[in-house]
N, C-alpha and C positions, 0 to 999 in steps of 0.2 A: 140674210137670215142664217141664223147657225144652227146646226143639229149635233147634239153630241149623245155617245152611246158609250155605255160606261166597257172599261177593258180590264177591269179587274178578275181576278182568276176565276169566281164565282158564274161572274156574267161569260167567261167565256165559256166556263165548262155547260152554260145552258145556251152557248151558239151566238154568242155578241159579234161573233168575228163574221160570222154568216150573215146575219144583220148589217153589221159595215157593209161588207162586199156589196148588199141588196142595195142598200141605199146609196150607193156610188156611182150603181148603175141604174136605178131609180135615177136618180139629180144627175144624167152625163150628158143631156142633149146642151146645145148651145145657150137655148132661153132658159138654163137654168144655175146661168153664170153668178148670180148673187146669193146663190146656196152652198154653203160651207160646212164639211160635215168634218167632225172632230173626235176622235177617242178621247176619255177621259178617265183619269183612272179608276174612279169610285164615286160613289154618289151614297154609301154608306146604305143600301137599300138591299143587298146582297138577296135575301129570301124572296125575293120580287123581279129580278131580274131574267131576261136582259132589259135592262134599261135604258132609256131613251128620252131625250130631256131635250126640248124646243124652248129656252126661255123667252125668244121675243111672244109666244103664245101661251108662255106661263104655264106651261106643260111638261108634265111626266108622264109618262107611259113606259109601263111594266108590263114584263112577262110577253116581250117583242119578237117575234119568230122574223125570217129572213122573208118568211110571205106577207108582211103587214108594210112596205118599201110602197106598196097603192096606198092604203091607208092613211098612210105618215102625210104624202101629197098631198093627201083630202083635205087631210087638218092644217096644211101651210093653207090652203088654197079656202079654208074657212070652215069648215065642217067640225063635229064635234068628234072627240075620240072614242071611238069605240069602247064604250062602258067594261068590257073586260079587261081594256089597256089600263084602265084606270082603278079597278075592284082593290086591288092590292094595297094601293097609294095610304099613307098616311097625311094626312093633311099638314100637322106640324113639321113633318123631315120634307115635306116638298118646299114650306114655305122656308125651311133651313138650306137647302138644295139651290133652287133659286138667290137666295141672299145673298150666298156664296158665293152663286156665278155672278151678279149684279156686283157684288162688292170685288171681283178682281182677285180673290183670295185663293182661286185654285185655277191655274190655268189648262188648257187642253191643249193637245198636241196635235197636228197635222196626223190624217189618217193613211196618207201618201206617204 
């Protein structure tokens, strides 16, 4: 499963880097070897951010603080995204976001 959190200057100046950091140590135990978490540069959502994009769960989540690293697990683990994660979301630029990642067209980088 991959998590990517966008690192564009936007997201960082609202704490994406913080967010990283959470989520690396969220996902470092051993059983959470098939979790891969990913910077990416943009996801084009900038007023929304930090961003945070699960596509095997078809998932965007905006407006990500470095305390929501519980949260995020909830939702690998099945649970719905906390309705604030989501307020922001436009429907058409998520399903453009997704497309993107599904088509190959923008790739992420190693967060390491």
């Amino acid at each position: 499963m991959e998590i990517y959190v966008c690192n564009n200057i936007d997201c960082k100046n609202r704490g994406s880097e913080r967010v990283l950091r959470a989520l690396e140590e969220e996902f470092s135990r051993p059983e959470d070897h098939e979790i891969q978490i990913y910077k990416y540069l943009c996801f084009s959502a900038c007023n929304s951010g930090p961003n945070v994009i699960i596509p095997d769960k078809r998932c965007w989540l905006s407006a990500v603080s470095e305390d929501d690293a519980g949260a995020i697990r909830a939702v690998l683990d099945g649970a719905a995204p906390p309705d604030r994660m989501l307020e922001k979301n436009e429907p058409g630029l998520q399903a453009m976001i997704l497309g993107l990642i599904d088509a190959g067209l923008l790739t992420p980088e190693e967060s390491q």
